[in-house]
N, CA and C of each residue as an Amber inpcrd file, in Angstrom:
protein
   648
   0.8420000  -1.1950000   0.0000000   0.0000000   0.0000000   0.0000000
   0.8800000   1.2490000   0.0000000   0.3780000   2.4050000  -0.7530000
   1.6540000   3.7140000  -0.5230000   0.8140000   4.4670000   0.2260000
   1.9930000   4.6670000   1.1580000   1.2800000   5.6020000   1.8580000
   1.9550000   7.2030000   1.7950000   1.4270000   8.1880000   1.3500000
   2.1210000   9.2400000   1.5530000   2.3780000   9.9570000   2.4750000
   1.9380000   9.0280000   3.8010000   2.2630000  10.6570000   4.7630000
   3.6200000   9.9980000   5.0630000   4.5030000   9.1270000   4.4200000
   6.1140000   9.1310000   4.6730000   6.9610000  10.2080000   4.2380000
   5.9630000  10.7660000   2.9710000   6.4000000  11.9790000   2.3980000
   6.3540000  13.2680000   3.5040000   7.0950000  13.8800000   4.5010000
   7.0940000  14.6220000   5.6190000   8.3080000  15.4420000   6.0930000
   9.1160000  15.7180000   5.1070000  10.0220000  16.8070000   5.0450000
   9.7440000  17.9020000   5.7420000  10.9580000  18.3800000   6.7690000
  10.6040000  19.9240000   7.2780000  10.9030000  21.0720000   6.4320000
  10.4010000  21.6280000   6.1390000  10.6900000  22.8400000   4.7870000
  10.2650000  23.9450000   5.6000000  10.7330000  24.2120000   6.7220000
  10.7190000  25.5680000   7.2540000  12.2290000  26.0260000   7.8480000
  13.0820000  25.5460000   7.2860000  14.0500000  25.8330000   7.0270000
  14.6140000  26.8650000   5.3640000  14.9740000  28.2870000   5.6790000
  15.1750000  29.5410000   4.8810000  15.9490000  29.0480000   3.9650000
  15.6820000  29.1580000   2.5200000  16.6600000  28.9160000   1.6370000
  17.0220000  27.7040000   0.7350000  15.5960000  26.3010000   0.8730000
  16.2440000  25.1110000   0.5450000  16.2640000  25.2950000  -0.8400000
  15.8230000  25.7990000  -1.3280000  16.2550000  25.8360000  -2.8990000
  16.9270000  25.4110000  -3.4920000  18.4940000  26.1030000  -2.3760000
  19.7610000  26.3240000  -2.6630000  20.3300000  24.7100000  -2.0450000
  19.7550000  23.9230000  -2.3620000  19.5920000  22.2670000  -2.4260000
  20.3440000  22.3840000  -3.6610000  19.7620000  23.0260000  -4.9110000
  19.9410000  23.0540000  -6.6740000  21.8010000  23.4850000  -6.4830000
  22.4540000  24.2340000  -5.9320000  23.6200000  24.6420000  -5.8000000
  24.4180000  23.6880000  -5.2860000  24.3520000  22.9340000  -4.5330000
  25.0220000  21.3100000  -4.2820000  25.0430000  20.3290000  -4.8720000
  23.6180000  20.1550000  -5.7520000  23.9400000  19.1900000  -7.1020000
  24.4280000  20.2010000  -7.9560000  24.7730000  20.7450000  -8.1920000
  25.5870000  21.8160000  -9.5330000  27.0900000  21.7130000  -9.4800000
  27.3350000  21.4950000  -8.1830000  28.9490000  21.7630000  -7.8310000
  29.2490000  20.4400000  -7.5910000  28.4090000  19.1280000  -7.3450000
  29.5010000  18.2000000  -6.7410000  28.1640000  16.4960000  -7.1850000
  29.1510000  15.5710000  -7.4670000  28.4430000  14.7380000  -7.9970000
  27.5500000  13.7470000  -6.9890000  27.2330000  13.0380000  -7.1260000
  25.5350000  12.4440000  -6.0970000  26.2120000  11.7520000  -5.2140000
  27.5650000  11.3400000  -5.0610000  28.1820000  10.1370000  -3.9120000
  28.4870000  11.1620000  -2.7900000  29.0160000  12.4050000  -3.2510000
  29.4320000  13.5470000  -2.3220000  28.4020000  14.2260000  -2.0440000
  27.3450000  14.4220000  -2.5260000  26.4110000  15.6230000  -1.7540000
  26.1270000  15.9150000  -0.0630000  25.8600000  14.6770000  -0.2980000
  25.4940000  15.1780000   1.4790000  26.5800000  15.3650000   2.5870000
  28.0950000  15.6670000   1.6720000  29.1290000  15.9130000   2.4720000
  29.2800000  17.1230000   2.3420000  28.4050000  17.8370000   1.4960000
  28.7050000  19.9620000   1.6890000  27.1380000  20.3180000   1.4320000
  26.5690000  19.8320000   2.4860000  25.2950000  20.5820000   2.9640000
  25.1470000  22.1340000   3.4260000  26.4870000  22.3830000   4.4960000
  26.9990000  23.4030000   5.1240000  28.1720000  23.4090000   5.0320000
  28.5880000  24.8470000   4.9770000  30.1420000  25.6430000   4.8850000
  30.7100000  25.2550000   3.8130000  31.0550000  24.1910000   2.3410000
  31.4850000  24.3810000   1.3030000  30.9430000  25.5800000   0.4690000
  30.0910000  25.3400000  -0.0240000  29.6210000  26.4860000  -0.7830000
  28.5630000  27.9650000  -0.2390000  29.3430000  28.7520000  -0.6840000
  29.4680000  30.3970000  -0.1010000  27.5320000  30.6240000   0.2660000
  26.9940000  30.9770000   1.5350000  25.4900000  31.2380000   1.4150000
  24.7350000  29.7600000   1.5550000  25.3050000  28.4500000   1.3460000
  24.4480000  27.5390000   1.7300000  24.8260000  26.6190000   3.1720000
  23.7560000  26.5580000   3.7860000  23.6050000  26.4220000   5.3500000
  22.6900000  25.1350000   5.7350000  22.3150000  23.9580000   4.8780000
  21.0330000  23.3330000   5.0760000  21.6540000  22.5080000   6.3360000
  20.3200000  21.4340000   6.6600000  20.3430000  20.7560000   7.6280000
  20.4570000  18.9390000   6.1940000  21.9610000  18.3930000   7.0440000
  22.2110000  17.4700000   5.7160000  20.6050000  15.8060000   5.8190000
  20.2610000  15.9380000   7.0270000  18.7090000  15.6020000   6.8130000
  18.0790000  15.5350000   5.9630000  17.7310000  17.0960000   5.7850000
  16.4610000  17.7390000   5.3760000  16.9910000  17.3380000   3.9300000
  18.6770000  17.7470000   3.1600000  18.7010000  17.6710000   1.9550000
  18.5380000  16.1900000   1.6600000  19.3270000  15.3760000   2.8960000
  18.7630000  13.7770000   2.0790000  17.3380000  13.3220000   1.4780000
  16.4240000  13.8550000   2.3290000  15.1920000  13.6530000   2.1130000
  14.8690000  13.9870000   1.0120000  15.2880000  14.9750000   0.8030000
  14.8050000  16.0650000  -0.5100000  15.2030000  15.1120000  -1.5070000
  16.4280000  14.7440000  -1.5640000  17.4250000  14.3970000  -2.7880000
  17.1350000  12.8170000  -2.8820000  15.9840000  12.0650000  -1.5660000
  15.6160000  10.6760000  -1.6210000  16.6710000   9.7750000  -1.4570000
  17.8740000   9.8030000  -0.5570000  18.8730000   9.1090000  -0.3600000
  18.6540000   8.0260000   0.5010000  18.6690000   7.0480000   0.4320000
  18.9010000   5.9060000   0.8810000  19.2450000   6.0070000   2.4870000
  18.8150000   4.7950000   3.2150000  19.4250000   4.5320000   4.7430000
  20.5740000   4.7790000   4.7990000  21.6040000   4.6460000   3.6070000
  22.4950000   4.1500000   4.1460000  23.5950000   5.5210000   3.6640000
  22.7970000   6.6850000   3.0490000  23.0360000   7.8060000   2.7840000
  23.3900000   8.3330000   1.5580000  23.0030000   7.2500000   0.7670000
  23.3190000   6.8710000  -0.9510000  22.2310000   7.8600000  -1.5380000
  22.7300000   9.0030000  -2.3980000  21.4920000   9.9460000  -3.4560000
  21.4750000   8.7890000  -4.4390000  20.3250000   8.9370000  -5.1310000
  20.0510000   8.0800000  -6.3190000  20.6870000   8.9250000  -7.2550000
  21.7360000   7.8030000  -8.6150000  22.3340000   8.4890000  -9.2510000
  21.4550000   9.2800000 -10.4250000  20.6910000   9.3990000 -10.5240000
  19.5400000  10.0970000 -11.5120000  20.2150000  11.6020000 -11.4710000
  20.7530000  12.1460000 -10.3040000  21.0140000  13.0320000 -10.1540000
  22.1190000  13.5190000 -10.5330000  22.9400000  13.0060000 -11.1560000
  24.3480000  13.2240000 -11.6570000  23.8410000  13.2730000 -13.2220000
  22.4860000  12.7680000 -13.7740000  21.9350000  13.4200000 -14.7020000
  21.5540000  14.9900000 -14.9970000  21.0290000  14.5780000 -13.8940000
  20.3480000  16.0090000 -13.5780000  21.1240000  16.7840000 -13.9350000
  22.5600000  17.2670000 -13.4250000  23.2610000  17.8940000 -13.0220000
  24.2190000  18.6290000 -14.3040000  23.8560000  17.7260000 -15.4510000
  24.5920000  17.9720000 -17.1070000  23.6240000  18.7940000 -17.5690000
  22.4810000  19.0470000 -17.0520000  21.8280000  20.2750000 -17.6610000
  21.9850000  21.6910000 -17.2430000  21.1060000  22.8560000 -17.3880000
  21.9910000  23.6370000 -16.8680000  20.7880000  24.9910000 -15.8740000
  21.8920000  25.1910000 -15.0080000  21.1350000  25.7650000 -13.6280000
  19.8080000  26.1740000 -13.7990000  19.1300000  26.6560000 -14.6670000
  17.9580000  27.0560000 -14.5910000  16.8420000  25.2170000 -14.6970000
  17.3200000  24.5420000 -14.7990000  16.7840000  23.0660000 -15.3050000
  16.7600000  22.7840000 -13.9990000  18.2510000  22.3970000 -13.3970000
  18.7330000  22.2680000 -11.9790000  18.1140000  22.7380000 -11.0940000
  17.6640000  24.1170000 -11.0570000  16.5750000  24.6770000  -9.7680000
  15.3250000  24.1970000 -10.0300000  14.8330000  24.1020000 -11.2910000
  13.6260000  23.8250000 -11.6190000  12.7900000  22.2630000 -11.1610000
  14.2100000  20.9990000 -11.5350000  14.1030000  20.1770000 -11.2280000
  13.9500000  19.4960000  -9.3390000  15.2470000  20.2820000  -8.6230000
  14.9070000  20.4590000  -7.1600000  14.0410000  20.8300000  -7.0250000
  13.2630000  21.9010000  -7.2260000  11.6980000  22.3840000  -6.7630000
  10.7910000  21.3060000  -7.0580000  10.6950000  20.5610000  -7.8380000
  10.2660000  19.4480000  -8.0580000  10.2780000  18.3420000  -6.8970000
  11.1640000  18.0530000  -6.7870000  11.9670000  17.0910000  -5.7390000
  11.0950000  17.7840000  -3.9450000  11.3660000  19.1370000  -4.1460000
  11.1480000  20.3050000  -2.5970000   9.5390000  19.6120000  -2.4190000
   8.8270000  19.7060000  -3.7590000   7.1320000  19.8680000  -3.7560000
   7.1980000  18.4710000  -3.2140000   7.3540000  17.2670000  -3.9480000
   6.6030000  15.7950000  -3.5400000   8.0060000  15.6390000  -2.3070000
   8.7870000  16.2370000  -1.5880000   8.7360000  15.9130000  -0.3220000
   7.8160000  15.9010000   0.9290000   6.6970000  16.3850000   0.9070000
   5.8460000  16.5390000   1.6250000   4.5410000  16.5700000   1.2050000
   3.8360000  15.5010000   1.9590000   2.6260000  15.6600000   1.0100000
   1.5600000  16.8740000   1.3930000   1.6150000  17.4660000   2.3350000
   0.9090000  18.5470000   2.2830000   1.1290000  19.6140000   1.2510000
   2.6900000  19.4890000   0.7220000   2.9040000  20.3470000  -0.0930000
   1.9640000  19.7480000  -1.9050000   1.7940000  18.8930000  -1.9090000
   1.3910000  17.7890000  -2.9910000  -0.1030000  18.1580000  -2.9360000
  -0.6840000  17.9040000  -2.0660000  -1.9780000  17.9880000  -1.7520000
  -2.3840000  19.6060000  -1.8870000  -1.6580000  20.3280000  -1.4260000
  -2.1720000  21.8040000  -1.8430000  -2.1470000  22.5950000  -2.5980000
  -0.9740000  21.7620000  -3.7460000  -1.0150000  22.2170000  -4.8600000
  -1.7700000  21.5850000  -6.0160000  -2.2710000  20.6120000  -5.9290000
  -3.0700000  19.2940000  -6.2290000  -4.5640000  20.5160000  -6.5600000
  -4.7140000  20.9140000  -4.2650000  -6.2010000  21.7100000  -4.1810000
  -5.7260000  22.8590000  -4.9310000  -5.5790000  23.7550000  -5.1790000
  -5.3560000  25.1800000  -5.5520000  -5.6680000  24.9880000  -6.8140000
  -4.5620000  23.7990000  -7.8510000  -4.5280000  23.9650000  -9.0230000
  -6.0990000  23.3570000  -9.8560000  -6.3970000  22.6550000  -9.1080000
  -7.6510000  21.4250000  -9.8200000  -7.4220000  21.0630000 -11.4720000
  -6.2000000  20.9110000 -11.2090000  -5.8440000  19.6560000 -12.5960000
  -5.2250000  21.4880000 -13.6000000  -5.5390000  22.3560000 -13.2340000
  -5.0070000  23.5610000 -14.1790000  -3.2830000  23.5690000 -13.8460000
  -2.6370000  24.6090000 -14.5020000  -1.3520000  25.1010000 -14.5460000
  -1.1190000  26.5480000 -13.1750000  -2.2100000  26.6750000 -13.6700000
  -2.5470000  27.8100000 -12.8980000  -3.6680000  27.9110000 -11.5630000
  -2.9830000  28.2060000 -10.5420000  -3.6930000  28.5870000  -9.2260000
  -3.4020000  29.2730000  -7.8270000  -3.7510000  28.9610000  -6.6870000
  -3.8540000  29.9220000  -6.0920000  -3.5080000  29.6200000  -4.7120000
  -2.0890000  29.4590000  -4.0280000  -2.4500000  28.9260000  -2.5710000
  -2.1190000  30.0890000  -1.3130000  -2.5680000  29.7270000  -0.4990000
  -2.8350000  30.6760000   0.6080000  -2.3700000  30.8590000   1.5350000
  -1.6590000  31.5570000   2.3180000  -0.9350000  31.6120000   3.5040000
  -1.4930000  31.3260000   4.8690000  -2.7520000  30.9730000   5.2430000
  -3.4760000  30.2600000   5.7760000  -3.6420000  28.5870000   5.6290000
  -3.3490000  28.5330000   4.7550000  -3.5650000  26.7040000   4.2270000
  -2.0480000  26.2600000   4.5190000  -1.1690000  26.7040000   5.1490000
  -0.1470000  26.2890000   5.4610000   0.8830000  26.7980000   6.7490000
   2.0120000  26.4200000   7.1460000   2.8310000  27.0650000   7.7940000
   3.5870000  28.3950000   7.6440000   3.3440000  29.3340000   8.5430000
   3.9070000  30.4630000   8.3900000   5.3060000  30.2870000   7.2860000
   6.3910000  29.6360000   7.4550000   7.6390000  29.4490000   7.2050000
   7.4970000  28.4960000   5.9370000   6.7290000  27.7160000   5.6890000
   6.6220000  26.7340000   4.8650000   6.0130000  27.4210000   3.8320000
   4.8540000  28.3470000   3.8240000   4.4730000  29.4740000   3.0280000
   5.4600000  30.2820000   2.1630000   6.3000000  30.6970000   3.0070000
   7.1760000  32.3720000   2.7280000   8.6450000  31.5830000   1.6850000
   8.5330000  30.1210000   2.4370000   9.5730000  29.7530000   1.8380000
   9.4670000  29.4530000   0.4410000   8.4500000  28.5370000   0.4050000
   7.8300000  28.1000000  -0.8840000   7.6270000  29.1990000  -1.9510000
   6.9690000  30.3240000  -1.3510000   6.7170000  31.8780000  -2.1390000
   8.5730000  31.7580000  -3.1370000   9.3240000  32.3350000  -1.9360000
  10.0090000  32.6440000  -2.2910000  11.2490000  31.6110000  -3.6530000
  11.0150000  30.4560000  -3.3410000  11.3770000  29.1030000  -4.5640000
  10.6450000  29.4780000  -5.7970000   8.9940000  29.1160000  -5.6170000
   8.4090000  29.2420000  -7.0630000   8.6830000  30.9250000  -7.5950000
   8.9970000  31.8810000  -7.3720000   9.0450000  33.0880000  -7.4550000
  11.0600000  33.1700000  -8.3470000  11.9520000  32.3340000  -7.7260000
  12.7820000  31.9500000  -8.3900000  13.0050000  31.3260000  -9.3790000
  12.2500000  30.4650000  -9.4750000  12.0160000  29.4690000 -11.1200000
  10.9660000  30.1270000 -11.6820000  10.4120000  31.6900000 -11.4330000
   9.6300000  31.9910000 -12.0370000   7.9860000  31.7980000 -12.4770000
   7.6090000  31.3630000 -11.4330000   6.3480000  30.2750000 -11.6310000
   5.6930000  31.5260000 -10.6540000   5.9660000  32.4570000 -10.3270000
   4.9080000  33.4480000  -9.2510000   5.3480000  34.8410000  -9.0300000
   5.0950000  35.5900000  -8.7410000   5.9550000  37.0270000  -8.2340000
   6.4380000  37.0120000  -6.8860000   7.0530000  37.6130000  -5.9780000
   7.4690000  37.5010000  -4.9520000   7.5200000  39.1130000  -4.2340000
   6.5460000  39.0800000  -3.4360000   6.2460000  40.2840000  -2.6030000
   6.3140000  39.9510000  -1.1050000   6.8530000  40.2340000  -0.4830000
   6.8680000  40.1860000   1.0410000   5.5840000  40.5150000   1.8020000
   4.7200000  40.1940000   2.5960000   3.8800000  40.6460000   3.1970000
   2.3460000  39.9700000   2.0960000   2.5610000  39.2040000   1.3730000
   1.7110000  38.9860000   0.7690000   0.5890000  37.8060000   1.0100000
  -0.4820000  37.4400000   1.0140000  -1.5140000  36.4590000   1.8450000
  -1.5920000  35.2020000   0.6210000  -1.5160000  35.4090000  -0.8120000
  -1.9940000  33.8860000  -1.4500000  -0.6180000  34.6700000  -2.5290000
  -0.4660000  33.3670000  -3.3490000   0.7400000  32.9680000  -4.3160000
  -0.3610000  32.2720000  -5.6070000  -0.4640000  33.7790000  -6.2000000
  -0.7820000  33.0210000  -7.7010000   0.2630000  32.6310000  -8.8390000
   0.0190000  31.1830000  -9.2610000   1.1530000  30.6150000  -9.7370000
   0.7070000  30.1910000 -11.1870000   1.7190000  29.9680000 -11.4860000
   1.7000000  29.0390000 -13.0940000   2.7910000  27.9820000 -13.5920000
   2.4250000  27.0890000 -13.1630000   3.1500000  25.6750000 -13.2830000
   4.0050000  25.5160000 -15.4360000   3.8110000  26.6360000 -15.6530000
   3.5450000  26.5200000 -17.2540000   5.0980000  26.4110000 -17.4590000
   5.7540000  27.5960000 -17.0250000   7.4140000  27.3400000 -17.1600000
   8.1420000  26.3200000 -16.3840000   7.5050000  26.0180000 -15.5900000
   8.1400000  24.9630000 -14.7470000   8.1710000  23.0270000 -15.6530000
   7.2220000  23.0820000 -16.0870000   7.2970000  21.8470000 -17.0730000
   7.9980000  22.2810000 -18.4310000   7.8550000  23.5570000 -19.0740000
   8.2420000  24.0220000 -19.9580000  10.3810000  23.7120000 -19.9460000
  10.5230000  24.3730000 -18.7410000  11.9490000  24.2030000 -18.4560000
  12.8570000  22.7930000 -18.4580000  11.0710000  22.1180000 -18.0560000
  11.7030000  20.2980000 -17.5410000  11.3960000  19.3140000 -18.3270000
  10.8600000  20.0770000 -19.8070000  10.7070000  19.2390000 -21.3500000
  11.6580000  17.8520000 -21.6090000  12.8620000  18.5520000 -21.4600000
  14.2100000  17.7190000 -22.0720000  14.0740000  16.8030000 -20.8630000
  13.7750000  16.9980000 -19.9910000  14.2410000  16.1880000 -18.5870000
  13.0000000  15.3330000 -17.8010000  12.0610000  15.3970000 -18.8600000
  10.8810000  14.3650000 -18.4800000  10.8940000  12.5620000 -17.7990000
  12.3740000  12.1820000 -18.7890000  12.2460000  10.7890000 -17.9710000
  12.8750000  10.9200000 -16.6850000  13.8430000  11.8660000 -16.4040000
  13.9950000  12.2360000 -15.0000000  13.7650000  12.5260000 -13.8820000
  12.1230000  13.5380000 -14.3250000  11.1820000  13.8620000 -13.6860000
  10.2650000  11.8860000 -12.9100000  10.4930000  10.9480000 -13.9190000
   9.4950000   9.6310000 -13.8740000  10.5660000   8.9760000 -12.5740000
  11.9450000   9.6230000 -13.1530000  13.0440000   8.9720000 -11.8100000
  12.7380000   9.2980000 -10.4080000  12.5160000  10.9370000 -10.2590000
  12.4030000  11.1870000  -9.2010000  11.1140000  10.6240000  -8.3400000
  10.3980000  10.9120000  -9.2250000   8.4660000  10.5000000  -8.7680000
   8.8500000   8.9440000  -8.2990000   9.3620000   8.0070000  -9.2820000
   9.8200000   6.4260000  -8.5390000  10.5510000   6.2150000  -7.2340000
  11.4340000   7.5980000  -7.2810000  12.6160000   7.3250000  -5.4780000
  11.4260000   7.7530000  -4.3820000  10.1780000   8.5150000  -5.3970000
   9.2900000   9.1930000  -3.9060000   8.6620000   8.0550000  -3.4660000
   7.9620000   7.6850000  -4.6330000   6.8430000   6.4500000  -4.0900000
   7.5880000   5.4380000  -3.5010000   8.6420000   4.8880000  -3.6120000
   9.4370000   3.9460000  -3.1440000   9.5240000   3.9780000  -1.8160000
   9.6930000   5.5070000  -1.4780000   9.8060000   5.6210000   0.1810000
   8.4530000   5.5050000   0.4840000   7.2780000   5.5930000  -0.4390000
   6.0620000   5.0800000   0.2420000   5.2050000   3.7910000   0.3800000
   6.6760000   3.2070000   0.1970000   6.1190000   1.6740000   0.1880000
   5.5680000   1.2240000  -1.0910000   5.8710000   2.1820000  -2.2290000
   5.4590000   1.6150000  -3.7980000   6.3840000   0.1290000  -4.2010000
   5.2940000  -1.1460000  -4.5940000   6.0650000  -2.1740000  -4.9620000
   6.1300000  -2.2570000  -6.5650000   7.6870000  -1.4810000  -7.0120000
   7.7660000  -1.1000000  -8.2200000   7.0870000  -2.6930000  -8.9770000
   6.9620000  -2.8280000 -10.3370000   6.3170000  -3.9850000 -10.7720000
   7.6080000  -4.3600000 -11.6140000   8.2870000  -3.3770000 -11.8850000
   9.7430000  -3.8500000 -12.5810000  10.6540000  -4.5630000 -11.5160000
  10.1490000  -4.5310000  -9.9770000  11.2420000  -5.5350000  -9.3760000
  10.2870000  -6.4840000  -8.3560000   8.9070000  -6.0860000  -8.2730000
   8.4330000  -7.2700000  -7.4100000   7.5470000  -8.0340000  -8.4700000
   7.7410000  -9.5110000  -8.5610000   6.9030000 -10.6220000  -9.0420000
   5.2340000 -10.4810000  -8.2750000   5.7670000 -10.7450000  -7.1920000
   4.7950000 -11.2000000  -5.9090000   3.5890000  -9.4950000  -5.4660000
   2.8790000  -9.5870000  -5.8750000   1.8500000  -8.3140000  -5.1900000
   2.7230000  -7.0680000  -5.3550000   3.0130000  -6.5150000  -6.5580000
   3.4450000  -5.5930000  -7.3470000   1.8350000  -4.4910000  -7.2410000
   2.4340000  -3.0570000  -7.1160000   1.8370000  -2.1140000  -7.4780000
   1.4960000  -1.8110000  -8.8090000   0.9110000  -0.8280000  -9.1490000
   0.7410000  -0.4580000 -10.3930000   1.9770000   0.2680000 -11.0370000
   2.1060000   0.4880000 -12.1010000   3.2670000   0.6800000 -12.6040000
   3.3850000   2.2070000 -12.8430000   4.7620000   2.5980000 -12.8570000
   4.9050000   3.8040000 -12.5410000   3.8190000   5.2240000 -12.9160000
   3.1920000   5.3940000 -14.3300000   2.8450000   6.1370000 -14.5280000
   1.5430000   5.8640000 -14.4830000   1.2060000   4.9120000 -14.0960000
  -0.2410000   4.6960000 -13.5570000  -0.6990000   5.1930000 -12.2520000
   0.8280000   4.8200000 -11.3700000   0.7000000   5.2040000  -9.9820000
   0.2480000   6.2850000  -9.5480000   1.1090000   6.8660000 -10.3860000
   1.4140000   8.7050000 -10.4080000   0.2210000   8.9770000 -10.7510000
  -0.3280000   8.9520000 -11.7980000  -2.1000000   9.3330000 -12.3150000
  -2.8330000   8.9090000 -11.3750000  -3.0080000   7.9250000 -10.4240000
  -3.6290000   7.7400000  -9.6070000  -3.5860000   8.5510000  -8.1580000
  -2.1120000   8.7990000  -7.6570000  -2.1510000   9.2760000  -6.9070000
  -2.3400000  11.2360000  -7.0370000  -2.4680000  11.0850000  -8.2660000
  -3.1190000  12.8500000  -8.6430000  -1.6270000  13.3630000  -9.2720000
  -0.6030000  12.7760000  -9.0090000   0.8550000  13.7280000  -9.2750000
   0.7700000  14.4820000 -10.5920000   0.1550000  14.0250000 -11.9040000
  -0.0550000  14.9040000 -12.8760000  -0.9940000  16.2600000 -12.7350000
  -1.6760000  16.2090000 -11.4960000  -2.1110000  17.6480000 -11.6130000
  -1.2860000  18.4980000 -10.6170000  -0.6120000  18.3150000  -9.9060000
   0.3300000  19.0900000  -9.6090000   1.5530000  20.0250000 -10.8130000
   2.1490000  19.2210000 -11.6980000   2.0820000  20.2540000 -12.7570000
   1.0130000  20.8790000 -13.5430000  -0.7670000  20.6070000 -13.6650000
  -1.5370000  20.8450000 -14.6990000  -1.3880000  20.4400000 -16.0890000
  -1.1280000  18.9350000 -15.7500000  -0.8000000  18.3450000 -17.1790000
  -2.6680000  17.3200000 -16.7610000  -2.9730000  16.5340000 -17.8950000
  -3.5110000  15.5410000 -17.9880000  -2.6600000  14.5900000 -18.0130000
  -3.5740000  13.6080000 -17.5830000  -2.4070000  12.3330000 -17.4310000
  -1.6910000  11.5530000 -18.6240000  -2.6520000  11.9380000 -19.9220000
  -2.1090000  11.5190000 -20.9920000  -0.8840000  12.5730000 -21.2600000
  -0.6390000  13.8610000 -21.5570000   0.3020000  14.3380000 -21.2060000
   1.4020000  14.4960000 -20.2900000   0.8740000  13.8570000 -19.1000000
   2.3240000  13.6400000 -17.7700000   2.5690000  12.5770000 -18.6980000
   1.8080000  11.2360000 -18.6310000   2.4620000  10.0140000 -19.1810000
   3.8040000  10.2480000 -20.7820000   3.5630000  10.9840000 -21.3580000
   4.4330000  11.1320000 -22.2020000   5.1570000  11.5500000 -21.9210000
   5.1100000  13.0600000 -20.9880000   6.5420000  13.8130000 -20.2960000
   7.5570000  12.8330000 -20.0370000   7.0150000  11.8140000 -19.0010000
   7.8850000  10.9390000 -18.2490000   8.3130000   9.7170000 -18.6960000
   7.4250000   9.5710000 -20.7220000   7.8360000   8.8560000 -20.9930000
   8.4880000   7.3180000 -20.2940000   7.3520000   6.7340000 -19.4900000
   8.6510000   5.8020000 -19.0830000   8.1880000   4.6510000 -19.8680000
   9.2080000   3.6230000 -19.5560000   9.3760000   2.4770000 -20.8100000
   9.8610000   1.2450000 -19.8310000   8.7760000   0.3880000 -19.4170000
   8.8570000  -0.4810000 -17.8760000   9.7480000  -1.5810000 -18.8400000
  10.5850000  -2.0280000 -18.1220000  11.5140000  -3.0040000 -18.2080000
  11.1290000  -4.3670000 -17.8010000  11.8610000  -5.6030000 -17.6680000
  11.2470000  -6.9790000 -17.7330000  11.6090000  -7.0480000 -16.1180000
  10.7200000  -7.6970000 -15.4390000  10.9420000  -7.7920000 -13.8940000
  12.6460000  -9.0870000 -14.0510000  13.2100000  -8.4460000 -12.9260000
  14.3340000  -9.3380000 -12.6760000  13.8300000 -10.4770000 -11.8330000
């Protein structure tokens, strides 16, 4: 069964964005060794970035991300914000409610945490997906550049969505025989993840293009 409330990242921590600046500078075996003090302005908690970045018990990033990382910074932030959103499913769920399957919508500084709000403002407002005013009560957005940016990088996008569900107990069907889940881009349509960008699911399904392999 998946359950998403494993998805539970603290994101009231200032600045995670700058998650995108640690995969830029250093490849997926090293990340979570310059969370803090390597690079100039970034301060995270190396936690919070594992979570983000879906690393393993044993502190392993999935190498998807050393993909990631050959594209170029504006892809890179775009793609972490990605990663920031389905860390938490409240964050999933409220962009899920706001958008109702559109590109475009509306969330509220009431429907969330003071800090989890201002922070988020301030991310989609960087990849361009909102304006960014201080003192402001709702965040009207547009998911339009944000898929637009992450065209080229669609089967990547199917990578990340697989390391999420995985932590939710998704039984990929490419590796379990025995009481297998539904398969990736079914999952995802089911669990709503295509309206979080404002795609239809026939359109996520192509983004992410994925192409299921023979169970081992």
């Amino acid at each position: 069964m998946v359950e998403l409330d494993n998805l539970r990242v603290s994101l009231t921590k200032n600045g995670y964005l700058k998650v995108a600046e640690i995969v830029a500078a250093y490849p997926s075996d090293t990340m979570l060794d310059h969370c803090s003090g390597d690079i100039h302005g970034v301060n995270l908690v190396r936690s919070q970035v594992a979570n983000i970045l879906c690393a393993d018990t044993t502190g392993m990033v999935p190498a998807f991300w050393d993909e990631v990382r050959q594209h170029d910074r504006p892809t890179i932030r775009a793609f972490v914000l990605v990663a920031i959103i389905f860390a938490h499913k409240r964050l999933i769920a409220a962009i899920q409610e706001a958008g109702q399957g559109s590109p475009t919508g509306t969330l509220f500084r009431d429907d969330m945490n003071e800090k989890e709000y201002t922070n988020l403002q301030f991310a989609m407002a960087t990849i361009g997906l909102c304006a960014y005013a201080r003192g402001t009560d709702q965040i009207n957005y547009d998911m339009t550049a944000l898929t637009s940016q992450l065209r080229p990088a669609g089967i990547l996008v199917g990578d990340l969505l697989r390391a999420k569900l995985r932590r939710c107990g998704w039984r990929d069907p490419d590796e379990f025989r025995v009481a297998p889940d539904l398969p990736l881009d079914e999952q995802c349509v089911q669990e709503g993840f295509h309206k979080v960008f404002g795609l239809t699911a026939e359109d996520f399904r192509k983004w992410i293009d994925w192409r299921p392999q023979q169970p081992r």
